[in-house]
VOBA-1610 file (N, C-alpha, C; in pm, whole numbers, padded with zeros to 5 digits, always signed):
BEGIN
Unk+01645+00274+01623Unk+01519+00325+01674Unk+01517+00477+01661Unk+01404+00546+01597Unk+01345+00706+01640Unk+01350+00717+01753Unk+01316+00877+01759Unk+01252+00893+01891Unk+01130+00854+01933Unk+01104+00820+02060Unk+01050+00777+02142Unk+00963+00652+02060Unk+01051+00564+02000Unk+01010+00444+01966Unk+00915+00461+01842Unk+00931+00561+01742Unk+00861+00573+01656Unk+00947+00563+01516Unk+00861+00425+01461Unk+00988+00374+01349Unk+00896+00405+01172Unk+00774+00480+01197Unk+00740+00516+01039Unk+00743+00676+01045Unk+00710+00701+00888Unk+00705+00852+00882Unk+00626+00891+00780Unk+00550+00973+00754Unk+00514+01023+00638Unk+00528+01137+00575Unk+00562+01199+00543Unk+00566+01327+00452Unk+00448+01403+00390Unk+00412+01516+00408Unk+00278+01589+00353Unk+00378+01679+00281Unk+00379+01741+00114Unk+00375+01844+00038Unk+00236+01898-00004Unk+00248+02045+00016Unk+00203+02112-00038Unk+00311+02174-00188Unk+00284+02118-00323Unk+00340+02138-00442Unk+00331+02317-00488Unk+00246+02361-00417Unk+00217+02506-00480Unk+00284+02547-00448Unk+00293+02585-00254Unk+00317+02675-00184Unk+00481+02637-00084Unk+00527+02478-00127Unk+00659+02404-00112Unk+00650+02391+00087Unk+00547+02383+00081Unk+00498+02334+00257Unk+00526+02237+00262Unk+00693+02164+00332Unk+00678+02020+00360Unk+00645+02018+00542Unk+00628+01885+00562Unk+00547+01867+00713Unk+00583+01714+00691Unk+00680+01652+00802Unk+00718+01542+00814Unk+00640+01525+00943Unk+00601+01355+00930Unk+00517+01292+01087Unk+00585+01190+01115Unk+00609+01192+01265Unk+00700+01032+01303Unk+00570+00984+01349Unk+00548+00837+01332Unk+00465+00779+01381Unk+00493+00614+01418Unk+00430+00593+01540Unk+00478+00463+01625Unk+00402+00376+01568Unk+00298+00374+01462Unk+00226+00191+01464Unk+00158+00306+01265Unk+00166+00221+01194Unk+00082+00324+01038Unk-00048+00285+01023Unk-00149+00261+01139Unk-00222+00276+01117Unk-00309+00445+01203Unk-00200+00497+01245Unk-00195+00656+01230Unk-00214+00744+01183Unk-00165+00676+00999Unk-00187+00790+00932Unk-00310+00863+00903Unk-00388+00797+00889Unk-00560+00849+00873Unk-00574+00921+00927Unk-00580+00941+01087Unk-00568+01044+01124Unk-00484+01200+01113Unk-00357+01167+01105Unk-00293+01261+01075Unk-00319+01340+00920Unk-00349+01260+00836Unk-00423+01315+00720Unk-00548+01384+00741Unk-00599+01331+00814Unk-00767+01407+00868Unk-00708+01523+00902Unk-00595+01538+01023Unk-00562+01656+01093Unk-00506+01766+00969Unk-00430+01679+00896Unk-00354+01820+00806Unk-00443+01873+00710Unk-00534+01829+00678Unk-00665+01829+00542Unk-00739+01976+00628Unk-00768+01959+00794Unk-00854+02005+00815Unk-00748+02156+00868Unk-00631+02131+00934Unk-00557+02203+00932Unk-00484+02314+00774Unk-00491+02259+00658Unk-00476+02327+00563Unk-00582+02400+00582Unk-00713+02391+00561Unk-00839+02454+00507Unk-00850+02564+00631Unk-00814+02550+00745Unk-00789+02656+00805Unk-00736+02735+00780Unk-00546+02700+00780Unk-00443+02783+00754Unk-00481+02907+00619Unk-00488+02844+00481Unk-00506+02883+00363Unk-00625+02919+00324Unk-00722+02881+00401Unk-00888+02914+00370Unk-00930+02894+00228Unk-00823+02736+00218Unk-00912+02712+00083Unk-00913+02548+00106Unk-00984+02478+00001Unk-01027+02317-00016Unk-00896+02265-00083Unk-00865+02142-00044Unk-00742+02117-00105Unk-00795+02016-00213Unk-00775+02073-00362Unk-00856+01994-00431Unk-00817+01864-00485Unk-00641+01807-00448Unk-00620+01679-00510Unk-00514+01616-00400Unk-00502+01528-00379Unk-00373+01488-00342Unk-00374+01326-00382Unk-00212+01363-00406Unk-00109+01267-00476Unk-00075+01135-00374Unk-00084+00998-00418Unk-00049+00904-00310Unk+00064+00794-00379Unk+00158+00788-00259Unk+00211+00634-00340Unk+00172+00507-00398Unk+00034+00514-00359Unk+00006+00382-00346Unk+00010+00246-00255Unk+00103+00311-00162Unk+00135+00188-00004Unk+00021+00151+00037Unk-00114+00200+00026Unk-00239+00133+00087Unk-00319+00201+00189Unk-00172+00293+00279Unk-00227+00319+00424Unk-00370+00455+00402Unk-00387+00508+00280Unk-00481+00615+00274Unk-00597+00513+00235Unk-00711+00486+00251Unk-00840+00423+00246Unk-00946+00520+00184Unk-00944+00497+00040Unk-01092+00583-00049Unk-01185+00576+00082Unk-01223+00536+00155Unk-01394+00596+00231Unk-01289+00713+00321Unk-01205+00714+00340Unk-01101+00865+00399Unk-01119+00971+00309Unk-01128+00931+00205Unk-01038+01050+00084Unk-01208+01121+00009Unk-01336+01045-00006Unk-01456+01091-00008Unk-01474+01227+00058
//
């Protein structure tokens, strides 16, 4: 077991700027959100649009998210 009972994780790179940002998360249907948070959190930080991102393919990102 993780901490506090949290058994997935995801990983965010930023490829340009070598920004990694690991997320523990207790249930994956989490991630959406946490992608919402870092998308909206980049465009803050960097004050720019993040114009692509790269996926494994596992499923958990949903095209009506990524629109």
């Amino acid at each position: 077991m993780w901490q506090s009972g949290k058994y997935y994780f995801i990983t965010f790179l930023d490829e340009y700027y070598h920004y990694l940002k690991v997320v523990l998360l207790k249930s994956k249907n989490k991630t959406e959100k946490n992608l919402k948070f870092l998308i909206e959190h980049g465009k803050v930080e960097a004050g720019q649009h993040i114009n692509f991102i790269k996926l494994d393919g596992s499923g958990e990102y949903t095209l009506d998210l990524l629109k």
